[in-house]
C-alpha positions as CSV (number, residue, x, y, z in Angstrom):
1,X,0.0,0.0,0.0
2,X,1.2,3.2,-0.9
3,X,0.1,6.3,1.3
4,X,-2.0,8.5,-0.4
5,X,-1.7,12.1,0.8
6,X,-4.0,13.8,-1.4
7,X,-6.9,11.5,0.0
8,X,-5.4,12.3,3.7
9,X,-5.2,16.1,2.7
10,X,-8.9,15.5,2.1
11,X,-10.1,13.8,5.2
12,X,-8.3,16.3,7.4
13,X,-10.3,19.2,5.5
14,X,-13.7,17.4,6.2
15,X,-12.7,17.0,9.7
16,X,-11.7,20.8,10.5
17,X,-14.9,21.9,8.8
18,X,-16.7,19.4,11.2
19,X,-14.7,20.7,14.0
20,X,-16.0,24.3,12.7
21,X,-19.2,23.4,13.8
22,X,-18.2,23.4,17.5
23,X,-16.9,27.2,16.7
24,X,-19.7,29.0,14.5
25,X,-22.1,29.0,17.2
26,X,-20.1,30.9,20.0
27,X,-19.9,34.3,18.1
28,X,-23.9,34.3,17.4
29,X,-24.8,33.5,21.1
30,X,-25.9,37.5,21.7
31,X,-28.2,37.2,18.5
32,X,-29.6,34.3,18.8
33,X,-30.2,35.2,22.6
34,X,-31.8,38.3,21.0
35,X,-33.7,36.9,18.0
36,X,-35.3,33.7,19.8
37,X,-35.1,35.0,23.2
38,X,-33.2,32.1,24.8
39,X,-31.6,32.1,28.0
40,X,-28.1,32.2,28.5
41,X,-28.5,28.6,30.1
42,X,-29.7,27.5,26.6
43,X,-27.4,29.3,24.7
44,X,-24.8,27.4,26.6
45,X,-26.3,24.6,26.0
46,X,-26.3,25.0,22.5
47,X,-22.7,25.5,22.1
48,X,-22.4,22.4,23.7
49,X,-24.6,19.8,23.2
50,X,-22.0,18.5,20.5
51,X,-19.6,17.7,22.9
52,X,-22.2,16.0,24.9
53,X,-23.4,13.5,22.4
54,X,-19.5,12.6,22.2
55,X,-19.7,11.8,25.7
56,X,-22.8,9.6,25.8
57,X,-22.0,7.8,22.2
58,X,-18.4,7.7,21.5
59,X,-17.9,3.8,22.1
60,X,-21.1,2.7,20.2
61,X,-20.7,4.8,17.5
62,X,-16.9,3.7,16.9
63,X,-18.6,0.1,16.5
64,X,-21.2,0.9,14.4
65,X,-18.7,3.2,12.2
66,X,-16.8,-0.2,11.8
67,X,-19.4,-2.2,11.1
68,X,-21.0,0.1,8.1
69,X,-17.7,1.0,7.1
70,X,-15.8,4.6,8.1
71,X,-16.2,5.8,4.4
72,X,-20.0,5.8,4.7
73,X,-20.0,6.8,8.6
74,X,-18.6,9.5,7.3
75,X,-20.8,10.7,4.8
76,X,-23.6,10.1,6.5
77,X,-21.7,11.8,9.7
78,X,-21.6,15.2,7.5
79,X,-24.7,14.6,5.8
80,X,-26.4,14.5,9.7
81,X,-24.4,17.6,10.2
82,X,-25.9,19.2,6.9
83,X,-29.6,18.2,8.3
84,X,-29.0,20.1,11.8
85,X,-27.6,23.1,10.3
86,X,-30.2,23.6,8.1
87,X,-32.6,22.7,11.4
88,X,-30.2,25.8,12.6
89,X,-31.0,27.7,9.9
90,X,-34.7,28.0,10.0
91,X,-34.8,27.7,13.7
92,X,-37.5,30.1,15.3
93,X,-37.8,28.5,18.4
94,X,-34.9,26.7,21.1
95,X,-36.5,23.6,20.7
96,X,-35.5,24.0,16.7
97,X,-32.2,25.0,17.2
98,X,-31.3,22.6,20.0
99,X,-32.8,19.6,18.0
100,X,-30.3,21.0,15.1
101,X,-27.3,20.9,17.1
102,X,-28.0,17.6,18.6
103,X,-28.5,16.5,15.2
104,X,-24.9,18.2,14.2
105,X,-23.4,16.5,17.0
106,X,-24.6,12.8,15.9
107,X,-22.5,13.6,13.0
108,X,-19.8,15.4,14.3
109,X,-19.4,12.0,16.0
110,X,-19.3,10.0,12.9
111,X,-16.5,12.1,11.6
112,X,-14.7,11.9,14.3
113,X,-14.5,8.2,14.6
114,X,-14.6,7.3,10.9
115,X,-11.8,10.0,10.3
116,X,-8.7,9.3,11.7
117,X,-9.8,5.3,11.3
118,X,-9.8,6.1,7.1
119,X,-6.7,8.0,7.8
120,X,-5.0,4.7,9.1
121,X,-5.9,3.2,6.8
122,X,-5.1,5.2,3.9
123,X,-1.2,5.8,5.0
124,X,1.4,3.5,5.1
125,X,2.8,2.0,8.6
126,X,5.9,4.5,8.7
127,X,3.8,7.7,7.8
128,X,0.8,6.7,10.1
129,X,2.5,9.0,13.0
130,X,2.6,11.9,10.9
131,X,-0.3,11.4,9.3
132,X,-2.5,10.6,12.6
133,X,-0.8,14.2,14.0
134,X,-2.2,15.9,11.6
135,X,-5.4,14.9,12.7
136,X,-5.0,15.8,16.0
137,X,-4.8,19.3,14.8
138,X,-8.3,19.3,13.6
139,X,-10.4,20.4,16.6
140,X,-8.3,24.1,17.0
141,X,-8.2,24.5,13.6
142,X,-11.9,24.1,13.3
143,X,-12.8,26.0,15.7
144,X,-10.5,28.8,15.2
145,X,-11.6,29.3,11.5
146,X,-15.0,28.8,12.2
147,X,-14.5,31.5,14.6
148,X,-13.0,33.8,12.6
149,X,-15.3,33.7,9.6
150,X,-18.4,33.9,11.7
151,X,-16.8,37.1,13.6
152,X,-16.0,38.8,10.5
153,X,-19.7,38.1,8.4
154,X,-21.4,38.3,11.9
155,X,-23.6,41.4,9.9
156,X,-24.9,38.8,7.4
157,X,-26.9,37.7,10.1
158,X,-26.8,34.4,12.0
159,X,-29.6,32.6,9.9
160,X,-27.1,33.7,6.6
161,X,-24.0,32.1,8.5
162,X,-25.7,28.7,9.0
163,X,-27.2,28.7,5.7
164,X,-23.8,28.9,4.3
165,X,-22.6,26.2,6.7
166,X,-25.4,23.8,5.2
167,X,-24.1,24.6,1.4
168,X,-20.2,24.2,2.9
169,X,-21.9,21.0,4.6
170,X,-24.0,19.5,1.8
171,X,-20.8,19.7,-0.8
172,X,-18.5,18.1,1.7
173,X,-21.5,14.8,1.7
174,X,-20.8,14.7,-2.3
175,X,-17.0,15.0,-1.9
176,X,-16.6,12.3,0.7
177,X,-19.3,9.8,-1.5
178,X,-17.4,10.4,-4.2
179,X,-13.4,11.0,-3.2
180,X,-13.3,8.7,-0.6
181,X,-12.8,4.9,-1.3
182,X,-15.3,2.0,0.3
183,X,-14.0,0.6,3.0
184,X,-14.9,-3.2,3.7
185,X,-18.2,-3.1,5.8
186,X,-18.0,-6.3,8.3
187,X,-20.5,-8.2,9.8
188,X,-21.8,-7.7,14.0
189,X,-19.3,-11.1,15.0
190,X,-16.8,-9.8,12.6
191,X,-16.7,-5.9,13.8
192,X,-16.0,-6.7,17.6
193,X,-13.3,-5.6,18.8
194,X,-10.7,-8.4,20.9
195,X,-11.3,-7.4,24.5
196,X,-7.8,-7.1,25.0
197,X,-7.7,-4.4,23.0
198,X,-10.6,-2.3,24.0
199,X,-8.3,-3.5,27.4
200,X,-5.3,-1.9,26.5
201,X,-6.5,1.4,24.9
202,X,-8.2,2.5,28.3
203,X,-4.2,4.3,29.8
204,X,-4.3,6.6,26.6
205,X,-7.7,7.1,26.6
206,X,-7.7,7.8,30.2
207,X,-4.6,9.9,29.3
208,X,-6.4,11.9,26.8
209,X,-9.7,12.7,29.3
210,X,-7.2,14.1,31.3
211,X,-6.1,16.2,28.6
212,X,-9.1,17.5,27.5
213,X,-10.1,17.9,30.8
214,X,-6.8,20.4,31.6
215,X,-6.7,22.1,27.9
216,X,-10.7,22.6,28.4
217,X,-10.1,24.3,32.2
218,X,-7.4,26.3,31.2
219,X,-8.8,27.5,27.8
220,X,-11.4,28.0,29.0
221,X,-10.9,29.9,32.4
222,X,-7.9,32.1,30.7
223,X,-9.9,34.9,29.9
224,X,-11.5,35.3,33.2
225,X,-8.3,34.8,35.1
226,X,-7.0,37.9,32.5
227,X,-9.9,39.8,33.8
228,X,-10.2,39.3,37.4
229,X,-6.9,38.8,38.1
230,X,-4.9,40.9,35.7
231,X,-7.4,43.6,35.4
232,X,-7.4,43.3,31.2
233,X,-10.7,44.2,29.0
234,X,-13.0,41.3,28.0
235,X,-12.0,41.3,24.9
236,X,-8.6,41.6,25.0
237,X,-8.5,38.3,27.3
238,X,-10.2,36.6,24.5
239,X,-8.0,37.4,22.1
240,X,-5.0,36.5,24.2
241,X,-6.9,33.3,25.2
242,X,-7.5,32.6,21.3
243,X,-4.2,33.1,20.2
244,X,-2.4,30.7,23.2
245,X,-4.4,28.3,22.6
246,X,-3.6,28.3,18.9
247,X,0.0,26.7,19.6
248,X,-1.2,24.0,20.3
249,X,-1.4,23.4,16.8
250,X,2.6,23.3,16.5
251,X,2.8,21.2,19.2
252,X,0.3,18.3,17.6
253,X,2.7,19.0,14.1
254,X,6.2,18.5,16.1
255,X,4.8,15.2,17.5
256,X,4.8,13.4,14.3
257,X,8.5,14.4,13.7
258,X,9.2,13.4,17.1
259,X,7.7,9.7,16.8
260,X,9.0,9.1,13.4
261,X,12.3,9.0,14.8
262,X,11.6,6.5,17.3
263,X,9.6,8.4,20.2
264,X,7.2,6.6,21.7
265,X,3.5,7.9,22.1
266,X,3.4,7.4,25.1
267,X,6.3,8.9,26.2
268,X,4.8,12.1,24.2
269,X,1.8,12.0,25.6
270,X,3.3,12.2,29.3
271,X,6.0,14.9,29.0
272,X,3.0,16.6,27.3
273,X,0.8,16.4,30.1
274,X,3.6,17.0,32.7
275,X,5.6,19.7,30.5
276,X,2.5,22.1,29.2
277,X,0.9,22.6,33.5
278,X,4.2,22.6,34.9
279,X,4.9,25.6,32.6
280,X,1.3,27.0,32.9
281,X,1.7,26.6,36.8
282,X,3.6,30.0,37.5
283,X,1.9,31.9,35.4
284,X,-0.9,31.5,38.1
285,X,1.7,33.5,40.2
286,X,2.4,37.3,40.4
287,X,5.0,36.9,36.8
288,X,4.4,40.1,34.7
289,X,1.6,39.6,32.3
290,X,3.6,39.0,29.1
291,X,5.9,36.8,30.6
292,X,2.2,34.9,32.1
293,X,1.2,35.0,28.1
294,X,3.9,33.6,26.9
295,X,4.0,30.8,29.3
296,X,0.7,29.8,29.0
297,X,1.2,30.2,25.0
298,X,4.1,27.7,25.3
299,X,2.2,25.6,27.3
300,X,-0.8,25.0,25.1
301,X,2.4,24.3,22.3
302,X,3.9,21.6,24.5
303,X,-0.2,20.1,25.5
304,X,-0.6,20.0,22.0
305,X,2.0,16.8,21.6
306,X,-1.3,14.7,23.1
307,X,-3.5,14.3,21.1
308,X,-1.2,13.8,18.3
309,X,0.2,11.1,20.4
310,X,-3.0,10.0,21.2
311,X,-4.3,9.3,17.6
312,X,-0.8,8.0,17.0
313,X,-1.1,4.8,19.2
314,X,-4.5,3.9,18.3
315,X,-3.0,1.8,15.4
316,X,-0.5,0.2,17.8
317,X,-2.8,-0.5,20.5
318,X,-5.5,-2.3,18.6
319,X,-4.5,-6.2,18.3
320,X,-6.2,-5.8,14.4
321,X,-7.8,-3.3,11.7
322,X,-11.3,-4.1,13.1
323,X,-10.3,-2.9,16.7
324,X,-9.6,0.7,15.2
325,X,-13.1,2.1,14.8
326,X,-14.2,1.0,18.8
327,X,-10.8,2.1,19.9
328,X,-11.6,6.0,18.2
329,X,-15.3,6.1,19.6
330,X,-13.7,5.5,22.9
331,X,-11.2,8.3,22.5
332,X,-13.7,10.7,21.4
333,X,-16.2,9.7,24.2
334,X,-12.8,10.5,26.9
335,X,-12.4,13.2,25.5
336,X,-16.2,14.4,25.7
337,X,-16.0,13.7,29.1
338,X,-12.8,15.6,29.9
339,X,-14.1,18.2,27.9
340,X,-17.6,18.7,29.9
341,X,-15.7,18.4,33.5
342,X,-13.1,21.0,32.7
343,X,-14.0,24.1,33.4
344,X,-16.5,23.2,36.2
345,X,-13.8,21.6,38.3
346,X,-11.7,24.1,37.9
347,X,-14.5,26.5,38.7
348,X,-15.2,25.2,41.9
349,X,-11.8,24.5,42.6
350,X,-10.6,28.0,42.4
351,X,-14.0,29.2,44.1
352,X,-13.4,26.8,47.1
353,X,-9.8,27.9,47.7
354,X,-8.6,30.6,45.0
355,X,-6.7,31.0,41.8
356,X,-2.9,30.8,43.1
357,X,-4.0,27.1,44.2
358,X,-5.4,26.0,40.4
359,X,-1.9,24.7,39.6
360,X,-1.8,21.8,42.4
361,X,-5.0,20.6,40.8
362,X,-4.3,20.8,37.6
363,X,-0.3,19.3,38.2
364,X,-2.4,16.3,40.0
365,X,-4.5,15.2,37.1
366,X,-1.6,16.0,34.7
367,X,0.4,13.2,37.3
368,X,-2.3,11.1,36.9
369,X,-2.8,11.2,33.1
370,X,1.0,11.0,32.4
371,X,1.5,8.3,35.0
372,X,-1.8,6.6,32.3
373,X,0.0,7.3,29.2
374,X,3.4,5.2,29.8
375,X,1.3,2.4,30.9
376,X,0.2,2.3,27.7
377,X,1.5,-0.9,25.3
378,X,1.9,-1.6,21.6
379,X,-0.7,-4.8,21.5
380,X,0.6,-8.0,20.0
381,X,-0.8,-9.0,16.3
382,X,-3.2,-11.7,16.8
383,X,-2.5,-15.4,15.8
């Protein structure tokens, strides 16, 4: 087999304008507060809901992505996206839009589990690391375009943006049915995974809840740390947030250098988790502020080895092809999770004692998830 980048070029563009749709809604919540008079509870809740589905059906839906085949999952992943958005669209009620973005996270699902399985499967053995970090740069870069375009057409109106989402959307559905090879489709004995290595994948995936659950807490809770603690603007903190957390997109691109020349993922994955809070950690401390920028900058840079990492060992942890798809959905679903107990826990961390204190929680859990990631082993190929 010869690895075919074009086809990997492709799936990687599919999944950061999947992951956009976890960043267009953020920019419209003061409209759409305005125009369907929601609360901000159910604002909130609309900007997350995707990450929730992700957290309730990220196992299943890596098995039934195997069992269909990840080609189709993922057509029918964006063409479920393409339904909720235009649900979005034409929204005049929270009920509407809420039932949109559920929809949109069903198939924001199936992308992310069909995705870096077809990438695996598309590259050769020695340029699966690099090709598998590049995926792990998808979610930022998703969100941060998405971001950016909705900002800067916010005047077309909200209803505009997702109607241009849904044409983005429904063109992606045609490329991927037509650009993206069949994969085989097995049967329900065939498509389950060994146990063992469902087994074995639970010290990355554990590894990579903890991840979220730190990158989440301190992306997050940046900008009101900027503000209540540094005195900055509102938006001046989100920009400084926004552009920190965007190297972590270096970060996920050095890993595949690094493990090409012999690094293990795990090994990443821990001085990742160590090396990005034990930089962030004084920067909770009186430093000056651009010195505090910086650090937390080069600490989203070194967090971003992780995922990379992450993705990386999926293809060495399962025992055979068929283990891939259940392995992802696992992934996504720890991630989910880390993702949704973030920035709560660190909320009610720093409320209970106060922010100076946020770095012995978060060093803990980065302990904990590094201490998970060099557990992790390269499963045997079965008889």
């Amino acid at each position: 087999m010869t690895t075919s980048w074009s086809r990997i070029a492709l799936l990687y563009a599919l999944g950061v304008l999947a992951a956009g749709q976890l960043g267009v809604v953020p920019p419209l919540v003061p409209e759409l507060k305005h125009d369907l008079g929601l609360s901000l509870a159910v604002a909130g809740t609309a900007v997350s809901i995707i990450t929730l589905v992700g957290a309730v059906l990220g196992l299943p839906a890596g098995g039934w992505s195997q069992r269909i085949g990840h080609a189709r999952a993922l057509a029918i992943g964006l063409a479920i996206m393409a339904i909720g958005t235009a649900l979005c669209a034409a929204a005049n009620d929270a009920a509407t839009l809420l039932t949109g973005r559920s929809l949109a996270g069903v198939g924001y699902l199936l992308v992310v589990v069909a995705g870096p399985s077809l990438m695996a499967m598309t590259a050769e053995p020695r340029h699966q690391p690099i090709a598998l970090s590049l995926w792990g740069t998808f979610v930022p870069t998703g969100i941060a375009l998405a971001g950016l375009v909705t900002a800067a057409f916010a005047e077309a109106g909200w209803r505009t943006i997702f109607a241009v989402d849904l044409v983005l959307l429904a063109a992606a559905v045609i490329v991927a049915a037509v650009a993206v090879p069949n994969d085989r489709s097995v049967g329900r004995d065939d498509q389950k995974p060994p146990a063992g290595a469902l087994i074995s994948s639970l010290p990355f995936a554990f590894a990579f809840f903890c991840f979220a659950l730190l990158f989440l807490a301190v992306a997050g809770l940046l900008p009101a740390w900027l503000v209540e603690r540094r005195g900055l603007a509102a938006s001046d903190a989100g920009r400084i947030a926004a552009i920190a957390t965007a190297f972590g997109i270096a970060g996920s691109l050095l890993a595949g250098s690094l493990m090409r020349i012999g690094v293990s993922p795990g090994r990443l994955a821990a001085i990742g988790l160590l090396g990005s809070m034990a930089l962030a950690a004084p920067c909770f401390t009186a430093l000056p502020l651009p010195l505090a920028v910086v650090g937390f900058a080069l600490s989203f840079a070194v967090g971003g080895l992780v995922p990379a990492a992450t993705f990386a060992s999926v293809p060495q942890v399962a025992a055979s092809p068929r283990a891939i798809g259940p392995i992802n959905g696992l992934v996504a679903q720890a991630g989910s999770l880390g993702s949704l107990a973030g920035p709560p826990l660190l909320a009610v961390w720093v409320d209970w004692t106060s922010w100076p204190f946020a770095p012995l929680l978060l060093l803990t859990i980065a302990v904990l998830g590094a201490a998970a990631a060099l557990a992790v082993r390269r499963a045997s190929p079965p008889p």
